[in-house]
C-alpha positions in Angstrom: -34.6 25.3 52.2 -32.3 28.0 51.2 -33.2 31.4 51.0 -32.8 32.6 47.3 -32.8 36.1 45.3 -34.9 36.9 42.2 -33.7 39.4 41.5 -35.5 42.6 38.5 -32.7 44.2 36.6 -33.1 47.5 34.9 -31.5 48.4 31.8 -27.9 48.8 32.3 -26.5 51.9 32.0 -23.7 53.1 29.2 -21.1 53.4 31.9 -20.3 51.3 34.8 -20.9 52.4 38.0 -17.4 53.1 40.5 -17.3 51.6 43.6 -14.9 53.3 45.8 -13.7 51.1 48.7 -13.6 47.2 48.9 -14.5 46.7 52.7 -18.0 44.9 53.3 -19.8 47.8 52.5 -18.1 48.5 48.9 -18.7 45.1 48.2 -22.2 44.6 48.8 -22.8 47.2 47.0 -21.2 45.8 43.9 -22.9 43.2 44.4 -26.2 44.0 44.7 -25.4 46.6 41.8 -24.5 43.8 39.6 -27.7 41.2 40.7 -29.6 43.9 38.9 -27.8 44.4 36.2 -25.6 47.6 36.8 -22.5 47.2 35.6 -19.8 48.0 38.4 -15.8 49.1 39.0 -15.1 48.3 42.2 -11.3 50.3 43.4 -9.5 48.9 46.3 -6.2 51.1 47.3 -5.0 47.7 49.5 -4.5 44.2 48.1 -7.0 42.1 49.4 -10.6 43.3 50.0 -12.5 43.4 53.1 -11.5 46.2 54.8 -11.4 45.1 58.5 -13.0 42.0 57.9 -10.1 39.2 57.5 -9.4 35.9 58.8 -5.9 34.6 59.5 -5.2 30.4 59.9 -1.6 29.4 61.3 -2.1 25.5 62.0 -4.6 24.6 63.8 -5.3 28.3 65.2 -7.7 30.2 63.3 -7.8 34.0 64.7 -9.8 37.1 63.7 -8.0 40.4 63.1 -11.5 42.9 62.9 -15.7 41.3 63.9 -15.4 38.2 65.6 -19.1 37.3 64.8 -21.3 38.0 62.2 -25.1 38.8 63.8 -27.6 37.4 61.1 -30.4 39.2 62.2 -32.2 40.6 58.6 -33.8 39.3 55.3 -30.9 41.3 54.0 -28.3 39.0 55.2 -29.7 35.8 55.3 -30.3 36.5 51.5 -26.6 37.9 50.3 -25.2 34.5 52.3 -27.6 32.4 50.0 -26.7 34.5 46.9 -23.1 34.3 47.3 -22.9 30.5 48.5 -22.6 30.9 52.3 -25.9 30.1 53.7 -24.6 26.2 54.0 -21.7 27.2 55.4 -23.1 28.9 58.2 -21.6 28.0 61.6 -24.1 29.5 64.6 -22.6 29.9 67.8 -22.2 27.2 70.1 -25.0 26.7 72.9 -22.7 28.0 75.6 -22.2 31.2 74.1 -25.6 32.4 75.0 -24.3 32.8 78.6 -22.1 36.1 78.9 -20.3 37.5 81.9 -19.4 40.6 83.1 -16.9 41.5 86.1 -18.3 42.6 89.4 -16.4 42.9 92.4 -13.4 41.3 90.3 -15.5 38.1 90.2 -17.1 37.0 86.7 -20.9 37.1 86.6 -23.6 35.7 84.3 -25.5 38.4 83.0 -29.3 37.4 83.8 -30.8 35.3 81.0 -34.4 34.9 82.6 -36.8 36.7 84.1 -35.7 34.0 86.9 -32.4 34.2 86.7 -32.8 38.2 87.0 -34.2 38.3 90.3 -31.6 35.4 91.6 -28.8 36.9 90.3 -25.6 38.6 91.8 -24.5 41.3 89.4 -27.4 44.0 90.8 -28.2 44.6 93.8 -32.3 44.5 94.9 -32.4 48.0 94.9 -31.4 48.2 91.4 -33.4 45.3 90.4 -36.9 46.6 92.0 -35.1 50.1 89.8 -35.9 47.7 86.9 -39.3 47.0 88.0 -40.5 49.9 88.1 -39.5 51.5 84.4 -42.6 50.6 83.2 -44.2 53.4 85.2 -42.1 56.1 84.1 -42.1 59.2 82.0 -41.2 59.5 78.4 -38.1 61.9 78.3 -37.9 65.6 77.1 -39.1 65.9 73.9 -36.8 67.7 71.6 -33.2 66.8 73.4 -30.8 64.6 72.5 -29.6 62.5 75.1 -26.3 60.4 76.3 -26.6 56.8 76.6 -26.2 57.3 80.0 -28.2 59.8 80.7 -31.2 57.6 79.1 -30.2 54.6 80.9 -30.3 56.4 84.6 -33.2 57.6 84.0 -35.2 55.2 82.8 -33.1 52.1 84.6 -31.3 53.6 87.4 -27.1 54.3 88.0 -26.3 50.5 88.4 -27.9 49.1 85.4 -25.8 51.7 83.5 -22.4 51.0 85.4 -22.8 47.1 85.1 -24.9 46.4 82.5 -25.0 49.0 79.7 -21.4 50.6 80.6 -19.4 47.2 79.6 -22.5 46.0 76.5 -21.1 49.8 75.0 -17.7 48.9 75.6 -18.2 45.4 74.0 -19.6 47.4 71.2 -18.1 50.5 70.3 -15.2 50.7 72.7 -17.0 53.8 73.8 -18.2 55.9 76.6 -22.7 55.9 77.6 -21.5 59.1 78.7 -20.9 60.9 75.3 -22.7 58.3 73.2 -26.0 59.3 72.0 -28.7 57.0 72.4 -30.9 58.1 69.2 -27.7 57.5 66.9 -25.8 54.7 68.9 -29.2 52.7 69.5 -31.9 53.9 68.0 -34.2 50.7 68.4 -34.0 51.8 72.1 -35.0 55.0 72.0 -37.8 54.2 69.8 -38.8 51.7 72.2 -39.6 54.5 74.8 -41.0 56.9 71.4 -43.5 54.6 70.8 -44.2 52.4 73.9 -43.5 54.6 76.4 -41.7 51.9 78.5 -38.6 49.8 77.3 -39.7 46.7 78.7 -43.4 46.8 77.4 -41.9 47.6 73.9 -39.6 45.2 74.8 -42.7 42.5 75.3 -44.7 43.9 72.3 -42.2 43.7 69.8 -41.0 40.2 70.9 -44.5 38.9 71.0 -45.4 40.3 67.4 -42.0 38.7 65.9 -42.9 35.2 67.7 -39.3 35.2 69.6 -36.7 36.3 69.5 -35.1 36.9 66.0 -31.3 36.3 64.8 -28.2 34.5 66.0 -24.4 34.6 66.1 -22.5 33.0 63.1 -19.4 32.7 61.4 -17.8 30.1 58.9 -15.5 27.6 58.9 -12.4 29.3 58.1 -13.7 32.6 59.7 -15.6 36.0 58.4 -13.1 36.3 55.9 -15.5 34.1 53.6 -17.6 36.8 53.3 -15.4 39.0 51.6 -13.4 36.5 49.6 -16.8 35.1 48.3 -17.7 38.9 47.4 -14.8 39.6 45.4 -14.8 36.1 43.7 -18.4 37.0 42.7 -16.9 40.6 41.3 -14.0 39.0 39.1 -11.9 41.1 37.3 -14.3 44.3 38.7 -12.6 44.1 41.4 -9.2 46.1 41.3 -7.1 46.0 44.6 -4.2 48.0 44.5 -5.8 50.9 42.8 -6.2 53.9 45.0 -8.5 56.6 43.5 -6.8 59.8 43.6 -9.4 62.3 42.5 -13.1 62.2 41.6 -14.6 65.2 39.2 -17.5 65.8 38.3 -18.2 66.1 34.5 -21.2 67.0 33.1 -23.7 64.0 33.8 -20.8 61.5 34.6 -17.9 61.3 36.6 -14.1 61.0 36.1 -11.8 58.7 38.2 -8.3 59.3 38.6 -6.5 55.5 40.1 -3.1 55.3 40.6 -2.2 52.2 38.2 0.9 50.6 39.3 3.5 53.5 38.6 0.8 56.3 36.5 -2.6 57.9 37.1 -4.7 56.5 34.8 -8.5 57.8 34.2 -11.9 56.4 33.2 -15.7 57.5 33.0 -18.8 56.5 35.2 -22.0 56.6 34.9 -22.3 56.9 38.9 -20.4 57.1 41.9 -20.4 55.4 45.2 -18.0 55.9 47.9 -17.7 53.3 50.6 -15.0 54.3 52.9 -13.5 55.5 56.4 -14.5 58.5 57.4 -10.9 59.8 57.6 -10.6 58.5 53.8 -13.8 60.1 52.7 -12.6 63.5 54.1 -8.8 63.3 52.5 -11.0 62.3 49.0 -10.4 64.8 46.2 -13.8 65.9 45.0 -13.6 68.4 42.2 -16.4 70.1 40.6 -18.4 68.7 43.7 -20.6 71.3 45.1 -20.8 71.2 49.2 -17.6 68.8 49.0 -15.4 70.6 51.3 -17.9 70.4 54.0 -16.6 67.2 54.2 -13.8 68.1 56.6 -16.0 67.8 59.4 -15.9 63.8 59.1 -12.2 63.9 60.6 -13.6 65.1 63.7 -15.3 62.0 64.7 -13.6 60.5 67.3 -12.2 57.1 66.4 -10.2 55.5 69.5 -7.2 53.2 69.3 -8.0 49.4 70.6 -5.7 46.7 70.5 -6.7 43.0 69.3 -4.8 40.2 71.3 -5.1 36.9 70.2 -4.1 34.3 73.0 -3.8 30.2 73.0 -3.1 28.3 75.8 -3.1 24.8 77.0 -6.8 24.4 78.4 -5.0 22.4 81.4 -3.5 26.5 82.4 -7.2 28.0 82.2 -9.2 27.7 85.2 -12.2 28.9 84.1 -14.4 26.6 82.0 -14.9 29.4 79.4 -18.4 28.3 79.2 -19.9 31.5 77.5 -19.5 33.8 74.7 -16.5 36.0 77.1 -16.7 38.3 79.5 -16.8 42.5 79.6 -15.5 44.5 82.4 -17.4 47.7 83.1 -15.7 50.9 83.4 -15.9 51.3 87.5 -14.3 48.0 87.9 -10.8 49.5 86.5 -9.6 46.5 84.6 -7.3 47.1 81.9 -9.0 45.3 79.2 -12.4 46.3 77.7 -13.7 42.4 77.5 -12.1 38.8 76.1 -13.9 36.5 74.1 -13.9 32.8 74.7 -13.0 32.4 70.7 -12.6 28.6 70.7 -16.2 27.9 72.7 -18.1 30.5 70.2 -16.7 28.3 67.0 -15.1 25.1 66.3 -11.8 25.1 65.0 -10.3 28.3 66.7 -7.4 25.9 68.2 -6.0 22.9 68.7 -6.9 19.8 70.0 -6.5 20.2 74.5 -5.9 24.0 73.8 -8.7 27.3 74.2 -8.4 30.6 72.5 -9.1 33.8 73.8 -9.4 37.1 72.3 -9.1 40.1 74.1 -9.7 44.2 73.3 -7.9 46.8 75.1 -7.9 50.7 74.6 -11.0 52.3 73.2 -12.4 55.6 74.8 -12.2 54.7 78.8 -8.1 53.7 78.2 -6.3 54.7 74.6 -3.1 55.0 75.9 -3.1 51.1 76.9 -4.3 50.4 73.3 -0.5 52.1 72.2 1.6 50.1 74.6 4.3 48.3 72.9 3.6 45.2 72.2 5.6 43.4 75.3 4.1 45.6 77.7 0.5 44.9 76.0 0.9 40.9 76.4 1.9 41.2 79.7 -1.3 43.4 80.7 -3.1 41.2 79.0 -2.3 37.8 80.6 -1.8 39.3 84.0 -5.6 40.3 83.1 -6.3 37.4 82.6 -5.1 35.0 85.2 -6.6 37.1 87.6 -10.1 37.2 85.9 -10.1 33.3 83.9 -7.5 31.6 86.2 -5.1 31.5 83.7 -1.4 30.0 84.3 2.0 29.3 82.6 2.5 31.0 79.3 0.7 31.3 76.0 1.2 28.6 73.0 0.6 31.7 70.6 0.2 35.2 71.0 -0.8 37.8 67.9 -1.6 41.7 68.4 -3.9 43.6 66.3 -3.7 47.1 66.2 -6.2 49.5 65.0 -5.3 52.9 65.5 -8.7 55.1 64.6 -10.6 51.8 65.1 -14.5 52.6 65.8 -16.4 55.4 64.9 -18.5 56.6 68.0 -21.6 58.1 67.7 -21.7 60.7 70.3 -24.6 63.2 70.7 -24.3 65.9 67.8 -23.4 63.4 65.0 -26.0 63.7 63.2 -23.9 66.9 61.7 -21.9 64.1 60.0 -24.7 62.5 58.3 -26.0 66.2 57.6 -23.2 66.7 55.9 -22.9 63.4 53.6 -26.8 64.5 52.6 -25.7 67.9 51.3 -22.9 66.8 49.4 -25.2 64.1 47.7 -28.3 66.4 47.0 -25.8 68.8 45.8 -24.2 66.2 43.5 -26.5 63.5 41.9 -25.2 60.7 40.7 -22.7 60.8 44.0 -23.5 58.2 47.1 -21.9 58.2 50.2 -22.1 55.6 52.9 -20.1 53.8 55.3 -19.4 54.2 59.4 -19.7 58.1 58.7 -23.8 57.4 58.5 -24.6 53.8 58.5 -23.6 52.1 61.4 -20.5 50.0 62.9 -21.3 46.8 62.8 -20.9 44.1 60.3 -24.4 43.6 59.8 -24.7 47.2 59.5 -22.2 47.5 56.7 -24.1 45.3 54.6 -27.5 47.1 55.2 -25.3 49.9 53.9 -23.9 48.2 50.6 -27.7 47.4 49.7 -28.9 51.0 50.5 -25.9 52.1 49.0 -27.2 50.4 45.5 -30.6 50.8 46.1 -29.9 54.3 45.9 -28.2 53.9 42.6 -30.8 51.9 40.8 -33.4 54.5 41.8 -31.5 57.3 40.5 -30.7 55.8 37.3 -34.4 54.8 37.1 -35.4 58.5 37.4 -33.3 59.8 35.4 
């Protein structure tokens, strides 16, 4: 049976409610704005919504330009896929992908899947894996100080869990560094584990165990993630308005005034509420007038966002030697591969390529190599497939071969960012009736965005409620 929404409207408000930004996160919260009853604008400055999120079919290749997988791992999105349509049209990973490798030695390894496969395994070394053992019997870290990624890792898990476990799973993630990430704002379910069990794997066991398995699994659709968003703005109608940058917000009185640029003019209207859902670049160049605490948000351009590269390749599967049995592979840092990790795009999901022929995705750039990410594009593709047929055997020359580029691509959430979100939090307090969410606060990840775009209109229906 379907999951389905019941949802409580309140009373709508006068005015709609703007929505700046139509990525994932501006349109969940449309949406959800609009399942209970709240009138809503949603402005777009591109034309077509979606933000990262987009799906591109040529033939019989289907290739993703931003997330490759969506991670259904909430009521919150197992319930939006039902509302909008989607839950049917679910596609989970396939079996293989729950095997993943990572590069040791310049040889591709399974990551341990068992508590069996653990201790048989090649990718650590005993001494790390008795390391393991013992972090049950370790100390809680120093209260009060906000630690690296790595820092927490050694500690806890020893130097070689971090180099060839966690160093290419945070690379896989947010093209980033354990070194300068923080682990309370980067992965905050692991350093809650240690708050409140003392011991990552006893957490580990005791969370798993209350939540009868393992929760949550790896999906996509037929004709990619881009059926998220183009469901979303279906759903939004004439609401939505791409092509429509907003120029200015002001603040006036108890409402708010958009300026949108309107083909060739500025034209203006009058909200009830606003909610801005963008980059944080985007949110920091945003006019705010009449906004108190607004210019504090000039910080948000100082959160590092590296360059990666996308690279889309199709080959014959005759010319791949590996049999691409897993979701890809990640190459940790001290390894010195020029590529962050490739995914095995046409084993995850059917339909990624032809008939006799495998896709491959592959990231380059990020924080551990940005100047690889702004190769031009010949001198990326050769990297790439040089990469490649050392690492997956592959021969002969692509069928198809498309580069993504996104040049402030992820935020990373080093230690001290919560002076971002500080600042979003004064500029709302000082301004109600103003919401701010998106990477600058809520998380990078798909799944995160729309956890944000509920929050997001949560907030708005509990405003308008108390007021």
């Amino acid at each position: 049976m379907n999951p389905t929404i019941t949802p409580v409207p309140p009373s709508p408000p006068s005015r709609p409610v703007a929505v700046i930004g139509g990525g994932i996160t501006g349109l969940c919260a449309a949406w959800h704005l609009r399942q209970r009853g709240v009138p809503v604008v949603v402005f777009e400055a591109r034309g077509n919504p979606g933000g990262v999120t987009d799906s591109v079919r040529e033939g019989d290749w289907l290739l993703e330009t931003g997330p490759n997988t969506l991670f259904e791992n909430s009521p919150e999105v197992t319930a939006l896929l039902a509302g909008l349509g989607l839950y049917d049209r679910r596609r989970e990973a396939a079996p293989d992908a729950n095997k993943r490798y990572v590069v040791r030695r310049g040889k591709l390894v399974a990551l341990p899947g068992s508590a069996l496969s653990f201790f048989t395994s090649r990718l650590l070394s005993w001494r790390a894996k008795l390391g393991v053992l013992l972090e049950p019997f370790r100390r809680r870290g120093p209260a009060g100080r906000e630690e690296s990624v790595a820092e927490f890792v050694t500690r806890r898990l020893g130097p070689e869990f971090l180099d060839y476990i966690v160093n290419p799973f945070v690379a896989g993630i947010y093209a980033g560094d354990p070194a300068s990430l923080s682990v309370s704002q980067a992965f905050p379910k692991l350093a809650a584990l240690e708050r409140e069990h003392r011991s990552l794997i006893l957490g580990g066991l005791k969370r798993r165990n209350a939540s009868a398995g393992p929760r949550g699994s790896m999906i996509s659709f037929p004709d990619g993630l881009a059926e998220l968003p183009r469901a979303l703005a279906r759903s939004l109608g004439d609401d939505l308005r791409l092509n429509q940058p907003v120029r200015y917000v002001r603040r006036d009185g108890p409402h708010w005034r958009l300026g949108y640029l309107a083909g060739e003019r500025i034209a203006e209207e009058e909200f009830s509420a606003v909610v801005c859902a963008l980059s944080p670049d985007a949110l920091a160049r945003l006019v705010l007038e009449n906004v108190p605490e607004a210019a504090g948000l000039a910080v948000l351009r100082e959160i590092p966002q590296p360059p990666v590269a996308s690279v889309f390749m199709g080959f014959r599967r005759e010319d791949v030697g590996h049999p691409l049995d897993g979701f890809g592979v990640l190459t940790p840092a001290v390894e010195q591969r020029r590529i962050l990790g490739t995914l095995f795009s046409s084993t995850l999901f059917p339909g990624r390529a032809p008939a006799g022929h495998v896709a491959l995705t592959t990231f380059v750039g990020g924080v551990r190599q940005p100047e690889l990410a702004r190769a031009d594009d010949a001198a990326l593709l050769e990297s790439v497939q040089s990469e490649l047929a050392f690492l997956l055997g592959v021969r002969g020359q692509p069928v198809i071969t498309r580069v993504q580029r996104w040049p402030r691509a992820i935020a990373q959430y080093e230690v001290g960012f919560q002076r971002f979100k500080d600042a979003c939090a004064a500029v709302e307090a000082a301004s109600p009736g103003l919401f701010l969410g998106g990477t600058c606060r809520d998380g990078v990840s798909l799944s995160h965005c729309i956890g944000a775009g509920k929050r997001l209109a949560e907030a708005v229906v509990t405003a308008q409620i108390a007021a």
